[in-house]
N, C-alpha and C positions, 0 to 999 in steps of 0.2 A: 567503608562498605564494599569497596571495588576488591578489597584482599579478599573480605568474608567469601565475596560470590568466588574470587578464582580459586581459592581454597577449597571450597565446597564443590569445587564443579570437579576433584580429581577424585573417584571413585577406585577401593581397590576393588579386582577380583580375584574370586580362589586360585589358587597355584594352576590347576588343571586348565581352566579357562585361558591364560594366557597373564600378560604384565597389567599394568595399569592403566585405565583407558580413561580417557575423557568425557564425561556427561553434561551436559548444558544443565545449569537450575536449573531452569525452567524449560519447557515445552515452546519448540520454534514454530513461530506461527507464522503465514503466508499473508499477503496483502492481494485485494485488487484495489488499486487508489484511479481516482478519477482529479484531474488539474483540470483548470481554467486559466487561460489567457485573455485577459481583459484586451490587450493591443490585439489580437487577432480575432477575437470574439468565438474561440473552438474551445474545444474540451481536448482531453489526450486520456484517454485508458493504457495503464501498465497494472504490474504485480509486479510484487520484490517484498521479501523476509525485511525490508524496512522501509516505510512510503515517507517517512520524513528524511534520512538520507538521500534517497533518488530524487525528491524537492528539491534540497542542497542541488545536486546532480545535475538537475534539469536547469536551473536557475543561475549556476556558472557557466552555463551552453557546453555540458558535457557529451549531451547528446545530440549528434546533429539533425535530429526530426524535431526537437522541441528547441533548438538556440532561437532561432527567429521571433517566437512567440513570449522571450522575456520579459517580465516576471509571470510566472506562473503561479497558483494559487491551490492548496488541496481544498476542495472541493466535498470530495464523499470518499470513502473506503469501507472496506468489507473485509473480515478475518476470515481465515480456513488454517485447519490443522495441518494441511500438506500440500503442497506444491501446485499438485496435480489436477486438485478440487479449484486452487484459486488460477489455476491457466487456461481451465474449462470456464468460470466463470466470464473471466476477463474476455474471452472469444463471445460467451454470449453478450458481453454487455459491448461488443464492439459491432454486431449484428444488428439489423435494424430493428428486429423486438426488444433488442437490448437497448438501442440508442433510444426509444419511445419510452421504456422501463426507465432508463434517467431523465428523461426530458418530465414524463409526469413526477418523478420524486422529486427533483431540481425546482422544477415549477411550483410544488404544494411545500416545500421547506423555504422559499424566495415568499411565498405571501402569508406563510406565520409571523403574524407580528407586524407585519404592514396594517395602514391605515385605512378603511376601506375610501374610494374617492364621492364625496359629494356631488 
């Protein structure tokens, strides 16, 4: 499958245009990812073109803001088509209408499926 996609991803163009240029399959999409730290009991907002490698990332203490807080846990994520939409994002959900926007999502996704208490 891994030939088919690098095969596929090499696109000609007409003489005029220039040589042969590389095109992704697919359409590269932007993350805003949210983690949890069970030992520290925080959250951590990033973006990055892949939220399950920067997991990896976070969780071998590659980052020295998030080593402390090992293991880390994905939480929530959000797509955007480009960059720029998911860094705007990530700023608001790091603002404090941002931090209450997850705190109510966090909170009503933690009590689907709990038991109500007698």
């Amino acid at each position: 499958m891994q030939e088919w996609f690098n095969w596929h991803a090499w696109r000609a163009c007409d003489r005029e245009s220039g040589p042969w240029v590389r095109i992704p399959p697919f359409p590269l999409m932007y993350y805003v990812y949210v983690l949890y730290s069970n030992k520290l009991k925080k959250r951590y907002i990033g973006s990055s073109d892949n939220p399950q490698k920067r997991l990896t990332e976070h969780n071998k203490g590659k980052s020295p803001f998030t080593k402390s807080g090992i293991p880390w846990k994905l939480i929530y994520y959000e797509s955007f088509p480009d960059k720029s939409s998911a860094i705007k994002r990530e700023r608001f959900l790091k603002s404090g209408q941002g931090r209450k926007f997850l705190d109510g999502l966090l909170l009503n996704s933690a009590s689907v499926g709990s038991q109500p208490e007698a």
